[in-house]
C-alpha positions in Angstrom: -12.2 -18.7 32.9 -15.1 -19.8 30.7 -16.6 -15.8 31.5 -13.6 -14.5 30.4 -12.5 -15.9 27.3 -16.5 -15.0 26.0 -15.8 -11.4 27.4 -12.5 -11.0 25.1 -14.1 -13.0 22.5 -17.2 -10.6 22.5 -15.1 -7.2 22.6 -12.9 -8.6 19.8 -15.9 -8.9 17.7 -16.4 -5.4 18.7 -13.2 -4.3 17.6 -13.7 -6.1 14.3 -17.2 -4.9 13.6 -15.7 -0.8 13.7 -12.5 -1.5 11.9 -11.9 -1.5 8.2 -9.9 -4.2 6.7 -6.5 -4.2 7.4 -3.1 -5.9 5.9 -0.9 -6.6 9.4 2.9 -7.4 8.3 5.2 -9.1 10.3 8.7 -8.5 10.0 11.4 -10.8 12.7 14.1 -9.5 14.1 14.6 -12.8 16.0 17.1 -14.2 13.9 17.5 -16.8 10.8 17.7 -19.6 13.8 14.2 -19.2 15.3 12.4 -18.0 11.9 9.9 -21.3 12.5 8.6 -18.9 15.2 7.1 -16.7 13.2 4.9 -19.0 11.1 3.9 -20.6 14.5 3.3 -17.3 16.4 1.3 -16.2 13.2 -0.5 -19.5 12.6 -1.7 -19.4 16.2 -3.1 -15.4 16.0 -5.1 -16.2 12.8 -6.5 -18.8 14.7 -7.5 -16.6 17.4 -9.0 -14.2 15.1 -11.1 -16.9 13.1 -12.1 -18.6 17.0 -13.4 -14.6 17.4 -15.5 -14.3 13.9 -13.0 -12.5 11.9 -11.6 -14.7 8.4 -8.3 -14.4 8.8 -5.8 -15.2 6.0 -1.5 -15.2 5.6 0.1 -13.9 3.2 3.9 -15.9 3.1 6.1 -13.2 2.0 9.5 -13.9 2.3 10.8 -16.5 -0.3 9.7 -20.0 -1.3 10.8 -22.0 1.6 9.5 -25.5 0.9 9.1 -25.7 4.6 7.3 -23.2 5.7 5.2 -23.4 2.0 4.3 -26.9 3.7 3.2 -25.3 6.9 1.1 -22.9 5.6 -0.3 -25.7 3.0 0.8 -23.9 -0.1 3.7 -26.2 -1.2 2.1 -27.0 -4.7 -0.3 -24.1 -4.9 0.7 -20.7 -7.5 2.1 -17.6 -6.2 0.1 -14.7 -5.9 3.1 -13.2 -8.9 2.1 -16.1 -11.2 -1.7 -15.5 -10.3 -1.0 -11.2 -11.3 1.0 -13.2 -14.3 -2.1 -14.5 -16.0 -0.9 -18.1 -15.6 -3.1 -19.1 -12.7 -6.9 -18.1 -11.1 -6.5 -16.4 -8.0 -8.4 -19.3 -6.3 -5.8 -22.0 -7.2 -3.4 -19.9 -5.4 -5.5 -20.0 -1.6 -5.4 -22.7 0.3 -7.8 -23.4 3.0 -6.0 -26.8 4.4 -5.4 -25.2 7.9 -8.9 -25.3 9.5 -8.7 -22.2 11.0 -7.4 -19.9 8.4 -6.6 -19.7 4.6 -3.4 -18.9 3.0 -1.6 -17.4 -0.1 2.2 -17.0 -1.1 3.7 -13.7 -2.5 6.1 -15.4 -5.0 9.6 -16.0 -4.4 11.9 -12.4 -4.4 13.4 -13.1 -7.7 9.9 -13.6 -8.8 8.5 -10.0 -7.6 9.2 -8.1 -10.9 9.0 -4.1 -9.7 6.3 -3.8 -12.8 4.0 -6.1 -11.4 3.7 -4.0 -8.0 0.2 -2.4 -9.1 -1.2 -5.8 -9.9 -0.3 -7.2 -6.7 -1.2 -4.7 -5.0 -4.5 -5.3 -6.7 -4.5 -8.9 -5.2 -3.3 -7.6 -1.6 -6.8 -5.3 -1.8 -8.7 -8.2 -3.0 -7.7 -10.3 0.2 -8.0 -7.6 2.2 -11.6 -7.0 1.1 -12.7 -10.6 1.5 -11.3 -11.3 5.4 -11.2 -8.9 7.8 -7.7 -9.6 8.6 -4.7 -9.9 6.3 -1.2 -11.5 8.4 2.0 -10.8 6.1 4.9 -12.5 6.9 7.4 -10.7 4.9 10.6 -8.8 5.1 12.7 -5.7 4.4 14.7 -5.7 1.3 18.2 -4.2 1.1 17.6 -0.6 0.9 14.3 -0.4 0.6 11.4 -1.0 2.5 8.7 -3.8 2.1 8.4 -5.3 -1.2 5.0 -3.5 -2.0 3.2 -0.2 -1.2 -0.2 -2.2 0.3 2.4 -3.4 3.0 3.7 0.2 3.7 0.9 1.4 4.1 -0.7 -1.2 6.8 0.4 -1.9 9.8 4.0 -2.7 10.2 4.8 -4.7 13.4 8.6 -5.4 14.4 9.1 -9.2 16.6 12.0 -9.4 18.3 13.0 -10.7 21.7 15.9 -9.6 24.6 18.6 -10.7 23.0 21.3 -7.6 22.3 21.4 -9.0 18.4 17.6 -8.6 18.7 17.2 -5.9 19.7 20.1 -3.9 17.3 18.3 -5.7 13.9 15.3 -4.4 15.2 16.3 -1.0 16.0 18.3 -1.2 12.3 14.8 -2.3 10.6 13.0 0.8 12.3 15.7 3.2 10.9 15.5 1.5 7.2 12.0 2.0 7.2 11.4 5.0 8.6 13.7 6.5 6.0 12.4 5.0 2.9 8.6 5.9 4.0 8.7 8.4 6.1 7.5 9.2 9.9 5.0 6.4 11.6 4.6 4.5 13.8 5.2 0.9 14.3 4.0 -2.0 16.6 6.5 -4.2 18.3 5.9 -7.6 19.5 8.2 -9.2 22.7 8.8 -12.7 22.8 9.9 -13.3 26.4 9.6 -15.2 29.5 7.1 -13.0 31.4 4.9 -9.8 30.8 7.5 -8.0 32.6 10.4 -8.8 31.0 8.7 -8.0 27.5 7.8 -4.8 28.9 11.3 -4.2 30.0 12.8 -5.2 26.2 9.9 -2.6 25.3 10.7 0.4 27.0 14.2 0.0 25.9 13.8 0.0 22.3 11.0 2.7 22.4 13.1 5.0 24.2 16.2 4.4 21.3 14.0 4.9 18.7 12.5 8.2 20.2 16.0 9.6 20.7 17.3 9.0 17.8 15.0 8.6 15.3 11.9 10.9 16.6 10.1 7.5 15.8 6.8 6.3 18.1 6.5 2.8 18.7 3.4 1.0 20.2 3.1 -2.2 22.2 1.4 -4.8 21.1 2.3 -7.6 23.4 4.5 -10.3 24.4 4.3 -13.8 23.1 5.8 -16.8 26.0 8.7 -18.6 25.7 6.3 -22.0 26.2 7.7 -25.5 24.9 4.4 -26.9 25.0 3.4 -24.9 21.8 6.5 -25.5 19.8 5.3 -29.4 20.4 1.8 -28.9 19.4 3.3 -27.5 16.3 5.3 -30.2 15.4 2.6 -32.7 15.7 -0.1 -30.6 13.8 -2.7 -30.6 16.3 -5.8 -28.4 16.0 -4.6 -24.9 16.7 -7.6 -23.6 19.3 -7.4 -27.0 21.4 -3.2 -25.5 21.7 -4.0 -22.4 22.7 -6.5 -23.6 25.3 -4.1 -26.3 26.9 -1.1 -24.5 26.5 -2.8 -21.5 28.6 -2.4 -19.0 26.2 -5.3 -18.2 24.1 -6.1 -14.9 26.6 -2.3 -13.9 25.3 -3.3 -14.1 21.9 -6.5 -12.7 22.5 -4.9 -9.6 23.4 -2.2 -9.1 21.3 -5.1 -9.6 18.4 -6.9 -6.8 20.0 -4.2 -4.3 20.1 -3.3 -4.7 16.5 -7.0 -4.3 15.6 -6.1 -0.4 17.5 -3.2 0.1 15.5 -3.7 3.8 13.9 -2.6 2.6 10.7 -5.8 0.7 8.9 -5.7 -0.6 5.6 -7.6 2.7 4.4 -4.5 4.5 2.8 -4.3 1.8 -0.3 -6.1 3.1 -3.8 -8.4 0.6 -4.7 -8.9 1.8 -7.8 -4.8 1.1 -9.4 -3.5 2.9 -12.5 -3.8 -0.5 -14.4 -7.4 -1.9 -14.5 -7.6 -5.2 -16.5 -5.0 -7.3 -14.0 -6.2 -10.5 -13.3 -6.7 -10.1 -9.3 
């Protein structure tokens, strides 16, 4: 096992060493009920990309949950808006209290002023440039797509699970955004009981969105239904020690190295934004 993990560990690096910086977001389809899973699943990917050599860091996206702000260790840190504001340094708003990754938050959705987009956007590059990976957790507004063009134009990746509700948000999300920016592709990620029934949940919506929507969706892996990782997240124990004793670190191994082949790098972003004296 010890071969193995340095084997995926070593190609990883690989992967990491060709690839240009990339911005990865996350959007659920799971449902408001299991949104904790989200920050766990993402927590634990960071941590497999820092326990390969890449500096990860997360973006929180979606609101200002005091709970998940907590998780992520950013409960009395700045936004990323306030920080593209002028009221804070861009340092004050990372936080480096999980060992294994650092963290930043976008700024509550009333926050996100449209005219702040190319300043943020700014910030998003910044990160970006500084850790080889960048994990959004974010969302789709109300008829529009993701909150900034940076996100767009990364890789998008769609969780969901079996689950009929599942898979119809997910299927809805796809359609939203493939109107409001166009034909690409998208990565979906399974949360399931076994390889095979992710794979199963797979096929089916890959083959609705190719009917209907002429869209082409990519696998990037299933995450397991395991109770043994929801309890190493309540009780905050290191992340990679998890992995290894929950027997999933080769999972996450591999759904880290098929994001790293998404098509869609973080290459398409102008690093050089039409207003030049923001504070990112």
């Amino acid at each position: 096992m010890a071969s193995q993990h340095l084997d995926q560990a070593e190609g990883l690096r690989r992967l990491m060493a060709i690839s240009p910086p990339r911005v990865i977001s996350i959007i659920s389809a799971l449902g408001s009920s299991t949104a904790s899973l989200t920050h766990r699943m993402l927590s634990y990917l960071a941590a497999s990309f820092s326990h390969d050599g890449a500096n990860a860091h997360i973006i929180y996206g979606i609101d200002d949950d005091p709970d998940v702000l907590k998780h992520y260790g950013l409960l009395h840190r700045p936004s990323l808006t306030e920080v593209t504001q002028g009221k804070r340094p861009l340092a004050q708003a990372i936080s480096s209290t999980r060992s294994h990754f650092t963290s930043s938050w976008l700024g509550s959705y009333s926050q996100v002023d449209p005219l702040l987009a190319p300043q943020l956007n700014k910030c998003i590059h910044s990160l970006a440039e500084a850790h080889e990976v960048v994990l959004v957790e974010t969302k789709v507004r109300p008829q529009q797509a993701l909150p900034l063009s940076s996100l767009n134009d990364g890789v998008i990746v769609i969780q969901m699970n079996e689950k009929a509700s599942s898979l119809k948000f997910a299927y809805s999300l796809i359609k939203q955004l493939h109107h409001q920016i166009g034909k690409r592709e998208f990565g979906i990620l399974v949360h399931g009981n076994t390889a095979l029934n992710a794979n199963h949940v797979f096929t089916k919506i890959a083959s609705v969105a190719r009917r209907f929507l002429g869209v082409v969706l990519q696998y990037v892996g299933y995450i397991p239904s395991h109770m043994h990782i929801a309890e190493t997240h309540k009780t905050r124990r290191n992340l990679i020690g998890a992995m290894s004793s929950a027997g999933v670190a080769n999972i996450y191994h591999e759904v880290a190295k098929r994001l790293l082949r998404q098509m869609h790098a973080f290459t398409a972003f102008d690093p050089h934004p039409m207003i030049q004296d923001a504070p990112c």
